[in-house]
Structures are given as structure tokens and as C-alpha cells.
VOGU-3710 file (C-alpha; in Angstrom, 3 decimals, decimal comma):
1> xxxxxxxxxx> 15,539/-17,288/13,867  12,415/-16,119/13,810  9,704/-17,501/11,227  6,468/-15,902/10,997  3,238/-17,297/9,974  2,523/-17,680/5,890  -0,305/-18,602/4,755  -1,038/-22,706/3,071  -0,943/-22,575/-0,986  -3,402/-24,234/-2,310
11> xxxxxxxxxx> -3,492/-27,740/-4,101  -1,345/-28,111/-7,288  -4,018/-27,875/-9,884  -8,138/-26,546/-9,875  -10,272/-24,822/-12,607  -10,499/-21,727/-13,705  -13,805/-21,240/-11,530  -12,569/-22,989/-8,326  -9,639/-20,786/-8,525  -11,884/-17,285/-9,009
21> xxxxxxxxxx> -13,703/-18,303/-5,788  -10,414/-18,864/-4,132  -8,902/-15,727/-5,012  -11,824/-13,839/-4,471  -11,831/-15,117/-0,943  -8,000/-14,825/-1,070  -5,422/-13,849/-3,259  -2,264/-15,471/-1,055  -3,748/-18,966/-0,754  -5,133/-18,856/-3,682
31> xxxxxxxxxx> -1,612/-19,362/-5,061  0,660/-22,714/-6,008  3,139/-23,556/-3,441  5,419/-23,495/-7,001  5,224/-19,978/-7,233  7,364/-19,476/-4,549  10,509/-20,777/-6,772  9,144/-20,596/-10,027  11,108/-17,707/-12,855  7,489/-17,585/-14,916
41> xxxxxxxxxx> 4,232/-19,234/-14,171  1,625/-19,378/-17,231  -2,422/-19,423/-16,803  -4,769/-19,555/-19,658  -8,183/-18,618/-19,528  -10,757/-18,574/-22,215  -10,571/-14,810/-22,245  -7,110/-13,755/-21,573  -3,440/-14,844/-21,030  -1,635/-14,593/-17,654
51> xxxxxxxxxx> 1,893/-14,539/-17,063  3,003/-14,277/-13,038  6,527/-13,245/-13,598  9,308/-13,743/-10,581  12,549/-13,454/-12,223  14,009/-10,263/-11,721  14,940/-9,139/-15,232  11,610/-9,781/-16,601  10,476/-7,466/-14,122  13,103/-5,310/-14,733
61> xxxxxxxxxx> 12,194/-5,347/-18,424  8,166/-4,538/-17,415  8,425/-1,660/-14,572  11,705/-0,335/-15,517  13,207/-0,343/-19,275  9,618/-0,465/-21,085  6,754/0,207/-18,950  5,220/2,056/-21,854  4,644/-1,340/-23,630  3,529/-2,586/-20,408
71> xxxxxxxxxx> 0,590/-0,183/-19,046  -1,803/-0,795/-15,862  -3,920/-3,884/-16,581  -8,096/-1,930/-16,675  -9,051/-5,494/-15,548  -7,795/-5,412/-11,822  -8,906/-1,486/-11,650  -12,034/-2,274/-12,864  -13,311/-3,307/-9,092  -12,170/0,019/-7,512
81> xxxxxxxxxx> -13,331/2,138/-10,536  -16,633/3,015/-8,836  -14,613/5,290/-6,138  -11,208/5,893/-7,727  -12,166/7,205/-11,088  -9,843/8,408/-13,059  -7,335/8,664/-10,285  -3,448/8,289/-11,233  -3,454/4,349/-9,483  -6,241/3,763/-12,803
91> xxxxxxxxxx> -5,045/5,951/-15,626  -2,524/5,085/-18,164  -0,569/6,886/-20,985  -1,319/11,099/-21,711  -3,560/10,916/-18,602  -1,294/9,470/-15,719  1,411/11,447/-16,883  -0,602/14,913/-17,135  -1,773/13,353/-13,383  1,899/12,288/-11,971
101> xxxxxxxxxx> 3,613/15,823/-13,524  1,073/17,881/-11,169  1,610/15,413/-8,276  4,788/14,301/-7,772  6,178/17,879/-6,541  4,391/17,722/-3,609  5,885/14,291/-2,673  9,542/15,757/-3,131  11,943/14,885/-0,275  12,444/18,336/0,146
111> xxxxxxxxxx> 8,515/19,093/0,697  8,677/16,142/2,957  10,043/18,522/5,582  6,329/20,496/5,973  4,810/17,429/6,861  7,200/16,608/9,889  5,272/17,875/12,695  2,125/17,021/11,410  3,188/13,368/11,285  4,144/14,006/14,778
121> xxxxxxxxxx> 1,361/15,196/16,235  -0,714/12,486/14,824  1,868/9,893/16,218  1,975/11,604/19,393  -1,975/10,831/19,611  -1,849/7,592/18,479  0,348/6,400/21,239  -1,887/8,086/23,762  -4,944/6,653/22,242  -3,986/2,982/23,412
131> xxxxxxxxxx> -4,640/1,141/26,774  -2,770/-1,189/28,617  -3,795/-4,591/27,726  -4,682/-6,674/24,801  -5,956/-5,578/21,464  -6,078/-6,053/17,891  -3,752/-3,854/16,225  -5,095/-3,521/13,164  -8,003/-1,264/13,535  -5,293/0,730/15,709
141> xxxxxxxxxx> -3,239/0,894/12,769  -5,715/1,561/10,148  -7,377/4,594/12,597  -4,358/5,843/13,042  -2,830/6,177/9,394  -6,130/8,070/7,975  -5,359/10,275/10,928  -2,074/11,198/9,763  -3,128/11,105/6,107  -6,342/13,736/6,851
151> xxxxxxxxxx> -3,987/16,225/9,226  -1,291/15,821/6,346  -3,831/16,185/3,168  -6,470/18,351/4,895  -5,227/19,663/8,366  -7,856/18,258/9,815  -7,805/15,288/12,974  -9,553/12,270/12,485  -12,243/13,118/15,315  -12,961/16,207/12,870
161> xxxxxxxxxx> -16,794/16,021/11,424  -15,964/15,542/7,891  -12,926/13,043/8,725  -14,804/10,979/10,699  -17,392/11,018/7,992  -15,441/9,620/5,534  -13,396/7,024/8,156  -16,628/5,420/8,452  -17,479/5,487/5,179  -13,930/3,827/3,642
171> xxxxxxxxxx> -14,819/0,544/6,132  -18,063/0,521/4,864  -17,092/1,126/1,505  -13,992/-2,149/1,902  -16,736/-4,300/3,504  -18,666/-4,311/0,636  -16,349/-3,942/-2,210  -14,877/-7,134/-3,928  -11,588/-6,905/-5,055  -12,617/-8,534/-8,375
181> xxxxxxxxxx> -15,207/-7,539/-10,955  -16,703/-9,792/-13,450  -14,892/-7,629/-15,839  -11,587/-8,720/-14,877  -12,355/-11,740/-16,180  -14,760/-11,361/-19,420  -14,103/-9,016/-22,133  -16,537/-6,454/-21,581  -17,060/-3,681/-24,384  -16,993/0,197/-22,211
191> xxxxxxxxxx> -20,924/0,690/-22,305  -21,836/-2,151/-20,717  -22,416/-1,906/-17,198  -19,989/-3,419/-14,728  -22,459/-5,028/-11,949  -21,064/-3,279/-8,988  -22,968/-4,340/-5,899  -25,768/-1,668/-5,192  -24,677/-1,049/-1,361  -20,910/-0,751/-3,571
201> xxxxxxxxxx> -22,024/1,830/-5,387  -23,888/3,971/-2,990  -20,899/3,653/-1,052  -18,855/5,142/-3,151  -20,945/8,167/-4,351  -21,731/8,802/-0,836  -17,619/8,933/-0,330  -17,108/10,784/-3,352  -19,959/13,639/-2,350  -18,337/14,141/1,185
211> xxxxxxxxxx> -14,607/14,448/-0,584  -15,568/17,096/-3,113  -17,658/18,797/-0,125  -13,993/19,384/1,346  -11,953/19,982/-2,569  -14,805/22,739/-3,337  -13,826/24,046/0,229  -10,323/24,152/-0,221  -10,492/25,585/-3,348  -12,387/28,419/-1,984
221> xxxxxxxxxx> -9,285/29,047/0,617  -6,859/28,745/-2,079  -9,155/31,974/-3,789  -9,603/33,657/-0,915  -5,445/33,441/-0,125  -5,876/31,596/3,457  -5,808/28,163/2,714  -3,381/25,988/4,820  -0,013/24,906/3,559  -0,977/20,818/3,498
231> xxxxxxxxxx> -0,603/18,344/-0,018  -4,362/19,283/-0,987  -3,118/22,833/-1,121  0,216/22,032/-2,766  -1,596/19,434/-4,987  -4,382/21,681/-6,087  -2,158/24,666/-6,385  0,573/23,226/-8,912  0,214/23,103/-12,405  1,429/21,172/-14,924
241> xxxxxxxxxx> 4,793/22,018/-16,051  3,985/21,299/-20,105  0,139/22,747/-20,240  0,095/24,697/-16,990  -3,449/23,044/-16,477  -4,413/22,263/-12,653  -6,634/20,095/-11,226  -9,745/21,366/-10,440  -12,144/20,464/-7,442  -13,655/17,665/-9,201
251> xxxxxxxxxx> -10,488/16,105/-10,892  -9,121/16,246/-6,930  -11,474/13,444/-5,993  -10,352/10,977/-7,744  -6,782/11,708/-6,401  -8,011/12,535/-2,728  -10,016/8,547/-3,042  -6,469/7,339/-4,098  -4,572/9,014/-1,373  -6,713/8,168/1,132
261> xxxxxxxxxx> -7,387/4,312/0,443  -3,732/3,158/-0,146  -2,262/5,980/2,054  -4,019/4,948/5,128  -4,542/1,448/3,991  -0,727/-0,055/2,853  0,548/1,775/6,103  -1,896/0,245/8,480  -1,744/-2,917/6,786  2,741/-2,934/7,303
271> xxxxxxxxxx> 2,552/-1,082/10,536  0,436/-3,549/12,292  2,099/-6,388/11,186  5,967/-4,267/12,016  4,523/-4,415/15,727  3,750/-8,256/15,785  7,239/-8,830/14,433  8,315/-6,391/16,970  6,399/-8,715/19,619  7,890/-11,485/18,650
281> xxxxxxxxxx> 11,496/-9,894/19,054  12,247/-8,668/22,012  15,939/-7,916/21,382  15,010/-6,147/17,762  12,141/-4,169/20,484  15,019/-3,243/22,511  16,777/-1,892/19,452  14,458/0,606/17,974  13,212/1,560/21,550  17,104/2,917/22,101
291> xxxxxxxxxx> 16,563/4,553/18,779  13,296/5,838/19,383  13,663/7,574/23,014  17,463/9,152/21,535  14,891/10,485/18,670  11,983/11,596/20,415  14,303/13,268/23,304  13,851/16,227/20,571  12,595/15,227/17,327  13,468/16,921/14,214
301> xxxxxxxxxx> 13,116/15,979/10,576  17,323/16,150/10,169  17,587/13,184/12,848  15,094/10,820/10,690  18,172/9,608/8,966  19,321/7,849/12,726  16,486/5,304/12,130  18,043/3,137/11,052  17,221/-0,428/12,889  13,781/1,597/12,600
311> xxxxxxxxxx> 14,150/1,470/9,111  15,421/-1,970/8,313  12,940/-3,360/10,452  10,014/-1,793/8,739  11,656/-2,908/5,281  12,034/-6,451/6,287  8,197/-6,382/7,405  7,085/-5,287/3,666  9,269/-8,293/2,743  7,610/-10,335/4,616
321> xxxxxxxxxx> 3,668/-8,909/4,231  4,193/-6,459/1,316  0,907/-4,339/1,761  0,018/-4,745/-2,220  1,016/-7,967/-3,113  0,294/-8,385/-6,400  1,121/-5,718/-9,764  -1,321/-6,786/-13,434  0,539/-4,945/-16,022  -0,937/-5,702/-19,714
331> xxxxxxxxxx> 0,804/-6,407/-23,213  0,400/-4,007/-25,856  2,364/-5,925/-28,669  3,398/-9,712/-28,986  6,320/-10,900/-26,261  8,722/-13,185/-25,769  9,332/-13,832/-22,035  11,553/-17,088/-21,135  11,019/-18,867/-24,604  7,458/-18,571/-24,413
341> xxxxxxxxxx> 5,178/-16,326/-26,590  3,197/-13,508/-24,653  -0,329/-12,174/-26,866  -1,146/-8,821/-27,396  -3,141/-8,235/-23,918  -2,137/-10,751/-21,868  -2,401/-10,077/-18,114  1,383/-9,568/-16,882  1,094/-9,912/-13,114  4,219/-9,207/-11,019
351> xxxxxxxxxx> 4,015/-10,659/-7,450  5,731/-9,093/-4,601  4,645/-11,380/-1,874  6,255/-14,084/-4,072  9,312/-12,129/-5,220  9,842/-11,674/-1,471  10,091/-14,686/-0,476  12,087/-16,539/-3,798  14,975/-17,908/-1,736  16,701/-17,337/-5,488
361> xxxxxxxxxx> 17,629/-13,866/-4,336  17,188/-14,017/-0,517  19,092/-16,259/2,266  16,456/-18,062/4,050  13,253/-16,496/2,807  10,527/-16,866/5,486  12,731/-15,191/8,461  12,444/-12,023/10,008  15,666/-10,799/9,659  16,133/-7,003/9,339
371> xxxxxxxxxx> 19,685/-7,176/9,070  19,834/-8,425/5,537  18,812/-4,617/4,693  22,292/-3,823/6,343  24,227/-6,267/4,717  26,515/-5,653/1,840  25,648/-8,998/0,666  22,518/-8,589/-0,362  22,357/-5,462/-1,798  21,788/-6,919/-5,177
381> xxxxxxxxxx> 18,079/-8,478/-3,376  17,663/-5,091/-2,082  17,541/-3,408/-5,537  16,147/-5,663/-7,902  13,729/-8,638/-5,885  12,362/-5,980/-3,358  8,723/-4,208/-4,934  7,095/-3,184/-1,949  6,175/0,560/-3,559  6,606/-0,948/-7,216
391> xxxxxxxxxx> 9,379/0,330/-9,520  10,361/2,245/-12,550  8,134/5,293/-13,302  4,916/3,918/-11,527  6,695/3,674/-8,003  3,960/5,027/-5,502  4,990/8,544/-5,098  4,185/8,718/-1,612  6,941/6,415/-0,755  8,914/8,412/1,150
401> xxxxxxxxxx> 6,143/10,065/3,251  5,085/6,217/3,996  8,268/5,456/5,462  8,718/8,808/7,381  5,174/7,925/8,748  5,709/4,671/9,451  9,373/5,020/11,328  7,388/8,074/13,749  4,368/5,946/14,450  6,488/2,259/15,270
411> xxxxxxxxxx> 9,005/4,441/17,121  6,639/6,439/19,305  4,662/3,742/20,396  7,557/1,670/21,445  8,971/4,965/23,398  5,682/5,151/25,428  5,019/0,604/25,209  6,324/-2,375/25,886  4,561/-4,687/22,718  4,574/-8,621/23,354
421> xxxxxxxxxx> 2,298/-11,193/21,501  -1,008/-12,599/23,221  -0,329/-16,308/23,882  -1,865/-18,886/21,813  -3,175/-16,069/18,969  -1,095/-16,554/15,808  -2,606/-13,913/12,813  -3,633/-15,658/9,329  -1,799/-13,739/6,599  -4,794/-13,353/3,986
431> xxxxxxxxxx> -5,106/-10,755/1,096  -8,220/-8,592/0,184  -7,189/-5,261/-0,750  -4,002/-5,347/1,041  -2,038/-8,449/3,521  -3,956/-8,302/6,236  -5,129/-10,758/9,149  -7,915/-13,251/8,554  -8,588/-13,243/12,822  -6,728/-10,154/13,741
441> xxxxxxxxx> -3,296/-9,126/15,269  -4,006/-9,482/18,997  -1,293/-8,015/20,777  -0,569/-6,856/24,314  0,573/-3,155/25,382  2,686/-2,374/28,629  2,984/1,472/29,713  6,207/2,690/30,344  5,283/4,868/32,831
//
């Protein structure tokens, strides 16, 4: 059985300072080895309460039965605030749901079907992109998901001007941006400034300028009646159901910034680390290859549903290295979670990457083993301890389109590539904005041809 690397919790018990630095640096190792088998963990802070829930029902309770009482923690937005705005990953009550009742259509199985041969295409030039030979994956990944998510949002390429533009830009803007703010921590009233890093800031307004550059252009399609049929159209061209409102140019930003950080980011992130799993397996290779050359023999959107060692192999890899791996809900009235009193706005943090890997709800927690997504016996893990797109009325409502991306990308490179691991390389699991590699997945591509 296959065991893939984790990364080393940290000691048992450091202050509150020690452990900022830690997680600043990393939020998996910043962790308790405990965590990984504990229902509730408890951290107090002079500021603030924090409650890492891992038993499923408590969960259950916060994503699911009352997620009004339990709205997006502002503390752990407040780092991504200077690009996202008021995007729907930031907003909470009136505002997310106006945001979410204009949005969601366009995510719809159903409209699913006019991305298909986009996603293709992109996939198509993805595989053709690589060499023979070693590389890190994960700038292959992460080049090739914005490419999908521009032709699918804008139907534009990533070599396109304004594309490549902004590319650039998002690495710039991640290299500089940390994924806390002093104001996660301190209670700091609205007016006061948050202390963004200047090269942070300019970043993001230099981001923010080239993304409305391309709304105010779309919108001037959508007037003029040629605009193509992609989500910015769809997105910008819905209204909302109860106020028939749309959003204009300027409201699109902040959902464009949204779309394209996690929608490129979370898929590179679990596509790069599906193909070192993949490396590692030859047999499982073997598997999806069949899969992938029956598919690809002449693709269509009906046949997505024969993916599925595809599928359960990409499933078992968010397990593993769920791209977000860490949820901060907030309390908006006094609690009661496991016998222990939760304050009004305490921090409720629900941990995926822990939740994963709770051998409480999954047979031998650290292995790759895609099969458990097939087995009858473990349905129960399936549909209460598995997070990787959240839950309840927050799940990510590009969900779908991630794993229709993600199943055309893995299974057209492995149709074109034989994928083995580079001897001697083993990645660090670390966590920034999403799991990534502290030194890289180095991996090694064989043509087929």
C-alpha cells in the first residue's frame, strides 16, 4: 500500500506567537500531531476563541443544519481582502446570497455541457505543451488551470495579451501576499487600516485594473449583442431571481479575482499532486490510461460519466492533499459543542486535511487508496468526513466544473505520457494558500509516441 509523504506536526505545546510564525510559514506543520484523532481541539488567545472541530456532526451542525449562525470568519478573509473585495468567497448574509442567486446558474450541471470543448481544447494544449523528461509539475499544473479557467470565463488562451497579463500578475500577487493579516488576530475596528504590504497592495490594484479592463469589455459585447457564450457572459447576463439586479462591470471583479485565484489555484494544487500519486502507481496509471484512450477515441460530454477510476482517483488525492485545508466559520450566539461553552465570536475552524485523515471514519488513513470511493463500506466517510469543496450552502459552486476539468486534464496527459517519479525527490506537503510542495513535484514524462 502506498503511503505518501505528510508533513511532521509540530511539538505538543508553544505560544501563541511561536505558533503565528509557524503557521504563517505553514499552516500543516503548524498543527499538533493530536489533531489527527482529536473530536474538538480548543485554543485561546487573548483576543478570540478557537475551536478546530473534527467530529462529523459538529460539522454537520456548522456547514449544514445552521450555517446561518455560523457565517465566514472576516478574520481569515481579511488577508485576501485587498484583491477579492466583496467577492462571494468574503461576503456573508443579504450579500452572498444576492451574489450566489446570480451565480450559481451558470455552474448548473446542465450549463456544464457549453464548457466541454473548451475544457478540451485547453487539455489538448496542455499535454502538447510538455517535454519528455523531468519537471516540476506544479507550475505545469497551475499554467495550465488559468488556461482553462480564461478560455472558459473569457474565451481567451492563456498566451492571449490580457491573460498573460494577469498570469503574471496572480504569481506576483501570491509571492507577496501573506495568508494572515494582523487583523486575524487583533480586534481591529473597520477604519483602521489593515497594513497590507505596499508591493501587496499595488499588486492587487494593478490585477484589479487589468480585470475590469476585460468586464467593461465584455459588457460592451453583451450591449452590442455579440458577446461570446462563456460564464462571464452567463454570469454578467443573469439577474437575480428576487430583485432582478445584475452585476455590473465593477461588482464582476470581485467575482472574476475569486474565480480566477481558487479556480486555477485548488485545481493546480490537486492535479499536480493526482499525477505524483499517479507516478507512484503504476497499476492505478495503467487504469485510467485504459479509461482515458476509450474516452479520448471520441470525446463527448455524455461519456464523462465512464471516468470512473478517473474519478476515484482524483477524489482520493483531495483526501489526501485537500487543496483548501482549512474552513474559519464564526459564532454569532453562545454554543455548546462537546460539553464545552463556545463565546459569541469564537473562531470555528473546520479542518479538511485533518478530517481526511481521522482514521475514526477512514480504514488506514495515510494510503492512497482510490478504491475506498468505490466501496459500499465507506460510503458513510464519503458523505459526512470528506470536505474537499466544503458543504451545506457554501459548497464551492464550481465543483462540478473542477472535477470535469480535472478528469480531462489527468486523463489526456496520461493518453499522450507515461508519468513516473524522479528518484530520490520526495515533495514536502506545506500549506500557503492551498497544499502545495515546499521543493516542488519533480516528475518524469515519457511520450507515447
Amino acid at each position: 500500500m502506498i503511503r505518501p509523504p505528510k508533513p511532521k506536526s509540530r511539538e505538543a505545546k508553544v505560544s501563541l506567537w511561536r505558533y503565528v510564525r509557524l503557521f504563517r510559514k505553514d499552516i500543516l506543520s503548524a498543527q499538533p500531531e493530536r489533531l489527527y484523532r482529536a473530536k474538538m481541539a480548543v485554543m485561546r488567545t487573548p483576543f478570540f476563541w478557537s475551536f478546530m472541530i473534527n467530529q462529523t456532526e459538529l460539522v454537520e451542525t456548522v456547514l449544514k443544519k445552521r450555517p446561518e449562525d455560523f457565517p465566514k470568519s472576516r478574520r481569515f478573509a481579511e488577508g485576501v481582502s485587498p484583491l477579492l473585495g466583496q467577492s462571494v468567497f468574503n461576503t456573508n448574509g443579504k450579500t452572498w446570497a444576492r451574489q450566489r442567486r446570480i451565480i450559481d446558474p451558470a455552474f448548473e450541471h446542465g450549463r456544464l455541457k457549453d464548457s466541454f470543448d473548451t475544457v478540451c481544447d485547453a487539455a489538448r494544449a496542455a499535454s502538447d505543451r510538455l517535454d519528455q523528461g523531468s519537471i516540476d509539475v506544479e507550475p505545469f499544473t497551475s499554467h495550465a488551470a488559468a488556461d482553462i479557467i480564461f478560455r472558459a470565463l473569457f474565451s481567451i488562451p492563456i498566451d492571449a495579451p490580457d491573460a498573460e497579463l494577469i498570469y503574471q500578475e496572480f504569481q506576483d500577487y501570491q509571492s507577496t501576499q501573506p495568508l494572515l493579516n494582523l487583523a486575524a488576530f487583533l480586534p481591529l475596528p473597520g477604519w483602521l487600516p489593515r497594513f497590507h504590504r505596499r508591493k501587496t497592495k499595488q499588486s492587487a490594484r494593478r490585477l484589479r485594473a487589468l480585470i475590469l479592463r476585460l468586464t467593461k469589455a465584455r459588457a460592451d459585447k453583451i450591449a452590442a449583442g455579440n458577446a461570446p457564450d462563456d460564464l462571464c457572459t452567463k454570469i454578467m447576463t443573469y439577474s437575480d431571481p428576487e430583485t432582478g439586479e445584475k452585476f455590473s462591470a465593477e461588482e464582476m471583479v470581485d467575482q472574476v479575482a475569486i474565480f480566477l485565484l481558487a479556480g486555477h489555484e485548488t485545481s493546480a494544487s490537486a492535479v499536480a499532486w493526482s499525477l505524483y500519486l499517479l507516478a507512484l502507481s503504476p497499476e492505478t496509471q495503467s487504469a485510467l490510461r485504459k479509461e482515458a484512450q476509450e474516452f479520448w477515441a471520441a470525446p463527448a460530454f455524455s461519456k464523462l460519466s465512464d471516468f470512473k477510476e478517473t474519478r476515484a482517483v482524483f477524489r482520493e488525492t483531495m483526501r489526501l492533499y485537500p487543496p483548501v485545508p482549512m474552513m474559519v466559520r464564526e459564532s454569532t450566539q453562545p454554543e455548546v459543542f462537546r460539553d464545552r461553552k463556545v463565546p459569541t465570536g469564537s473562531q470555528i475552524v473546520i479542518s479538511p486535511w485533518h478530517l481526511h485523515r481521522n482514521d475514526r471514519y477512514w480504514p488506514d488513513p495515510d494510503a492512497f487508496c482510490p478504491e475506498r470511493f468505490n466501496d459500499p463500506e465507506q460510503r458513510d466517510a464519503v458523505r459526512s468526513a470528506f470536505l474537499p469543496f466544503s458543504a451545506g450552502p457554501r459548497v464551492c459552486p464550481g465543483a462540478g466544473f473542477a472535477m470535469m476539468e480535472a478528469c480531462l486534464l489527468i486523463s489526456r496527459i496520461l493518453a499522450d505520457w507515461d508519468v513516473s517519479p524522479v528518484e530520490g525527490h520526495i515533495p514536502q506537503p506545506s500549506a500557503y494558500l492551498t497544499v502545495r510542495s515546499a521543493n516542488g513535484i519533480h516528475l518524469r514524462f515519457w511520450s507515447r509516441a
